[in-house]
C-alpha positions in Angstrom: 52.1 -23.3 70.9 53.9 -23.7 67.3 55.2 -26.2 65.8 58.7 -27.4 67.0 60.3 -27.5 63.4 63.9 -29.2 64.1 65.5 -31.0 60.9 66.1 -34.4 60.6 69.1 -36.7 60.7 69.7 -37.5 56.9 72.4 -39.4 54.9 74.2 -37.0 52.2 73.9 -38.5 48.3 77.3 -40.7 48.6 79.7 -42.8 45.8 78.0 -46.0 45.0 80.6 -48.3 47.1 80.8 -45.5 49.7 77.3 -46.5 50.2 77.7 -50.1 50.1 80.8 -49.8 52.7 78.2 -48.2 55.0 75.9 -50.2 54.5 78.1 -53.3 55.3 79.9 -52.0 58.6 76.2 -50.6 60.1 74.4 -54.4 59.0 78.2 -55.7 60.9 77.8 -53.9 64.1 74.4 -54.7 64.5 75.0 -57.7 64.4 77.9 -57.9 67.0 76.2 -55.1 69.2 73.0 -57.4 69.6 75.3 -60.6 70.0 78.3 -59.3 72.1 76.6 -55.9 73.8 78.1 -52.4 72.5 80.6 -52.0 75.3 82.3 -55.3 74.1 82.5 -54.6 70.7 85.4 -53.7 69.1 86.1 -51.7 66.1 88.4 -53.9 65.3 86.1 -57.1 65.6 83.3 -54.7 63.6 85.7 -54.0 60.8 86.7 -57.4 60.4 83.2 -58.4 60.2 82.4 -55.8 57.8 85.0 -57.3 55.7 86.4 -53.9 55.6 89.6 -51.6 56.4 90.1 -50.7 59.8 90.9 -47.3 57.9 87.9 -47.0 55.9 85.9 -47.7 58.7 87.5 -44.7 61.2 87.4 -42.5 58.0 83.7 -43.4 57.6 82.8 -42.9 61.4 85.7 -42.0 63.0 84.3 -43.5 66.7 82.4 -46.1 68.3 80.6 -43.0 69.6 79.8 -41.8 65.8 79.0 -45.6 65.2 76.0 -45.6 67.9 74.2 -42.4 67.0 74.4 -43.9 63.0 72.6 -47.4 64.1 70.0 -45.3 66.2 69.7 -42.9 63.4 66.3 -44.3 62.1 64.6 -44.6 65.5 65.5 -41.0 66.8 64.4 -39.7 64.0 61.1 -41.9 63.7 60.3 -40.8 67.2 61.2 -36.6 66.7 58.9 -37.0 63.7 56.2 -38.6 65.9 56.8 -36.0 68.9 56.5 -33.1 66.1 54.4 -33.9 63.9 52.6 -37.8 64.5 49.1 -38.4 65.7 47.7 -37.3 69.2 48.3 -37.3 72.2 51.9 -38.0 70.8 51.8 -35.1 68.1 50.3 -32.0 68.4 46.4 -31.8 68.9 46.2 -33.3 72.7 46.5 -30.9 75.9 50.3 -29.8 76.4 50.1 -32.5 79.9 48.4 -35.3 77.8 51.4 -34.8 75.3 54.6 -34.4 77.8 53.3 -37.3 79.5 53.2 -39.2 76.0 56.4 -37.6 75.6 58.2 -39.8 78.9 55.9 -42.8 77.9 57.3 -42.7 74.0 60.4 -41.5 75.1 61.0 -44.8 77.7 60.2 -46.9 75.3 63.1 -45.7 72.9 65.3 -46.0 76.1 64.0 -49.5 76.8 64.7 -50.8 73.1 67.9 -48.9 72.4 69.6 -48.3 75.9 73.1 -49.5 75.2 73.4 -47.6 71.9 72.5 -44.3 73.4 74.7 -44.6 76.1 77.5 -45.8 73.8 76.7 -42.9 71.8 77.2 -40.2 74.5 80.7 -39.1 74.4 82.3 -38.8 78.2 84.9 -37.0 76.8 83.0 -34.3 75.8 81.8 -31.8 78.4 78.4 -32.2 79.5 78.0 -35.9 77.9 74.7 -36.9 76.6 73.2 -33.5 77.1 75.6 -32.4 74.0 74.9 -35.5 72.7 72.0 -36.9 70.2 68.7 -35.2 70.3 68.9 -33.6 73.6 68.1 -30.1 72.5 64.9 -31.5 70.8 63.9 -33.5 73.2 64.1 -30.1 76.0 62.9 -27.7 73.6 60.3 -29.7 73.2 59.9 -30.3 77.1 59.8 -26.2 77.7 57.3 -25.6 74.8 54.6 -28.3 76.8 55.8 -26.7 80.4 55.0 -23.4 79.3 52.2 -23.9 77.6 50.6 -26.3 80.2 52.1 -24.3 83.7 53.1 -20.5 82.4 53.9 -19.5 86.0 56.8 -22.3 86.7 60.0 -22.0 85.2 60.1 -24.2 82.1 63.6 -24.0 80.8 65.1 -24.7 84.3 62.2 -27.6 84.4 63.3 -29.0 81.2 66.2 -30.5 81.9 64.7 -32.0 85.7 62.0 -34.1 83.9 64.5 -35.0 80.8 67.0 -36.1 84.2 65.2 -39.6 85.2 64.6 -40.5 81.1 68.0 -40.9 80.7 69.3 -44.0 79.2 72.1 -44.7 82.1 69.0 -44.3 84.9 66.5 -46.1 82.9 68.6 -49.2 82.5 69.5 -49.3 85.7 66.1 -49.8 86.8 64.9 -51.7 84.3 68.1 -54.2 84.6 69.2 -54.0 88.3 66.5 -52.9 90.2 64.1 -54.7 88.1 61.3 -52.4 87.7 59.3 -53.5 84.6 59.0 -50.4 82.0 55.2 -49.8 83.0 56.1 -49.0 86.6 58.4 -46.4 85.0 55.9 -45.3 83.0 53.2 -44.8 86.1 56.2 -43.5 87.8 56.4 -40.9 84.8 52.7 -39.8 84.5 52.0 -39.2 88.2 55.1 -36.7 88.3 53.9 -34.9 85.6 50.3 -34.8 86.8 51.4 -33.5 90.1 54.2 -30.6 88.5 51.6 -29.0 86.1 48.5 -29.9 88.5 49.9 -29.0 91.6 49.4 -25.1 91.3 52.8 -23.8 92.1 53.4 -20.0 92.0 57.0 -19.1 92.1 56.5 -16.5 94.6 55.2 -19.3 96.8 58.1 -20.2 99.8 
């Protein structure tokens, strides 16, 4: 399989007190994200503590939506680097099962930390939500590369988005914060599917 080469999010070269304003309204909502949750936060209440215009800060982000994917900026693209190019059974060098099955494990864990943010970040008002949102196409293309490589007879780019389906961030905290199901149960949960998809021996002439 070759490498999945996808670019990473990057900040253009910005004025000097362009990059200071950022700096000041991301360092503000972290703040009132981790103190008041994202879905109570106001960009208002974020612009105020930014010390900042309510103008320059839609200008600068435009959305709360916008705001989100900048705060989880760093992680996303700490964990597409990891998936792409990181250490085993992560990275490349593992079997395609033993890395999609690092993949969910890596991948609930982002969930887990940054939940709220990711969901925040997922536009309803955009057709198709999160899967036009973020790093969706990474995270599938990345999903059918291991499929295929692992199970060539089963249809990887209709299985893609099926095992991406109970990773997302609305599903996972739901578990984790009403049903209570600690993250390694999830986990299990995760590696016994996969084990049984790619083990199973399904032929798609089978009935």
């Amino acid at each position: 399989m070759s490498s999945l080469e996808l670019p990473l999010a990057s900040t253009p070269c910005e004025r000097a007190d362009a990059a200071r304003n950022r700096q000041r309204i991301l360092a503000a909502a972290g703040r009132l994200f981790a103190r008041d949750g994202v879905a109570c936060t106001s960009m208002d209440a974020i612009a105020a503590e930014a010390g900042v215009g309510k103008g320059t800060l839609f200008r600068r982000f435009g959305d709360r939506a916008s705001l989100a994917l900048a705060l989880l900026d760093a992680s996303s693209s700490a964990f597409q680097e990891n998936f792409i190019r990181g250490p085993a059974p992560l990275g490349p060098g593992a079997l395609p099962c033993e890395r999609l099955i690092a993949f969910g494990h890596g991948l609930l864990e982002h969930v887990a930390d940054n939940g709220d943010l990711i969901l925040a970040s997922e536009r309803p008002s955009i057709s198709g939500g999160r899967l036009h949102a973020g790093p969706y196409a990474a995270y599938r293309t990345h999903v059918m590369l291991l499929i295929a490589e692992a199970a060539p007879d089963l249809d990887a780019d209709y299985l893609a988005d099926v095992l991406l389906a109970p990773l997302t961030a609305e599903l996972v905290l739901h578990q984790l914060k009403e049903r209570q199901m600690p993250l390694e149960r999830l986990a299990g949960g995760w590696e016994k599917m996969v084990h049984r998809l790619l083990n199973a021996g399904v032929r798609v002439d089978d009935p």
